[in-house]
C-alpha positions in Angstrom: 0.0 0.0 0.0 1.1 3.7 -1.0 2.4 5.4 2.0 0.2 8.2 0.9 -3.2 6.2 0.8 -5.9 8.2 1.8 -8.3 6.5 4.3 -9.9 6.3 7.9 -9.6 9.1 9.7 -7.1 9.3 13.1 -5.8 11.7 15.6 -2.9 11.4 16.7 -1.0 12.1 20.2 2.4 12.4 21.0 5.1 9.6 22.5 3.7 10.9 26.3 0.0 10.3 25.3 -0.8 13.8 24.9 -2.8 15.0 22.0 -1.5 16.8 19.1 -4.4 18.9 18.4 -4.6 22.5 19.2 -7.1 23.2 18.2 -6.1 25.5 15.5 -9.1 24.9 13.6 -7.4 24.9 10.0 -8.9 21.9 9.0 -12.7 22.6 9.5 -11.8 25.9 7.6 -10.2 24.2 4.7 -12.5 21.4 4.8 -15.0 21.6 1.4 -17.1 19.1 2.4 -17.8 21.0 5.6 -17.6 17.6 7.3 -15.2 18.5 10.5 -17.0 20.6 13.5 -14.5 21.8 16.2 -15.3 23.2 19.5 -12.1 24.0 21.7 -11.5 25.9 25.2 -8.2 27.5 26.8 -6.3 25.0 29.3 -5.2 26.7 33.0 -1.5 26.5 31.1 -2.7 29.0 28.3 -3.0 26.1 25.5 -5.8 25.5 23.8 -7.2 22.0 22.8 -10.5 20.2 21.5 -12.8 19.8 23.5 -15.2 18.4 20.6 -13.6 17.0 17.3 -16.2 15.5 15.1 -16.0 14.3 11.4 -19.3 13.5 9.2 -17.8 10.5 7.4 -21.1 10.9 5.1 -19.9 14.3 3.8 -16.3 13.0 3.4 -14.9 13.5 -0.3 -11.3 12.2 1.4 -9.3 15.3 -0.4 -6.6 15.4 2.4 -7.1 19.0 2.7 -7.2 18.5 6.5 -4.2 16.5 6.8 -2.0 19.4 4.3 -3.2 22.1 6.5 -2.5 20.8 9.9 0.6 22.1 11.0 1.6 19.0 13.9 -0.3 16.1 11.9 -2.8 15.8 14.3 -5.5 14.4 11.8 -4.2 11.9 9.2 -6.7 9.9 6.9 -4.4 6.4 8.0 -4.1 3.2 6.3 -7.1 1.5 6.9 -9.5 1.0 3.9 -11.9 -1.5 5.7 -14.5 0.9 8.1 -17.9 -0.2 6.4 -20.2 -0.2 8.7 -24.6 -1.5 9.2 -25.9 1.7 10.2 -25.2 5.9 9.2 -24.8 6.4 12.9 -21.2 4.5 12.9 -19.7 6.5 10.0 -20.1 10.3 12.5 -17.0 10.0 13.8 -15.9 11.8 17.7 -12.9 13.0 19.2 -12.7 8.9 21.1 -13.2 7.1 18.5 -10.8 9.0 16.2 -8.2 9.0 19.0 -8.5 5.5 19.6 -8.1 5.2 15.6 -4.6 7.0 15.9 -3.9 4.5 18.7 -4.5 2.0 16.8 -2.6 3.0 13.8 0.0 5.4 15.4 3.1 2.7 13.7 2.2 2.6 10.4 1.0 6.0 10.1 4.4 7.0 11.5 6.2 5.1 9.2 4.3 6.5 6.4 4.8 10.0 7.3 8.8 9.3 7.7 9.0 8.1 4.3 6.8 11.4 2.4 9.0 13.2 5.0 11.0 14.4 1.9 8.3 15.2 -0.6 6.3 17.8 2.2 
């Protein structure tokens, strides 16, 4: 597979489990689907972060828009091709279930973004 397959949807955190996201909000902006809906509030440090991150797998054109504009590859469309699902409930993704996507994922998707490393 093409390190620069385009398919389900992750977050991604760092080595120390923290989450990349900060809620920047560059890829609901760029997004021309209009299928990512942030919602975000300040942490007592002064960061901000997500405090909703959803993704409307229905409206999905899978451009890779989102993943250009993020500046610390928080949201990656990962390797996975096989997410069919019984019901149009399972395909609106949230903030979990695309964390525990990246967890899942996290090797490859790392590997893959080591190899484009050159070509960004």
């Amino acid at each position: 597979q093409s390190p620069r397959f385009r398919g389900e949807h992750v977050l991604r955190r760092y080595a120390n489990g923290e989450e990349r996201c900060i809620a920047c909000k560059l890829c609901e902006a760029i997004c021309p689907a209009q299928a990512i809906t942030i919602e975000a509030e300040p942490r007592a440090d002064g960061s901000r972060r997500t405090t909703r991150y959803d993704i409307d797998m229905t409206k999905c054109i899978y451009c890779g828009f989102c993943q250009e504009a993020c500046p610390v590859d928080a949201i990656v469309e990962g390797p996975n091709f096989e997410f069919a699902t019984e019901t149009r409930e399972e395909l609106f993704y949230n903030k979990d279930k695309l964390l525990a996507n990246g967890d899942r994922w996290e090797a490859q998707i790392a590997a893959n973004l080591r190899v484009e490393a050159p070509y960004r």
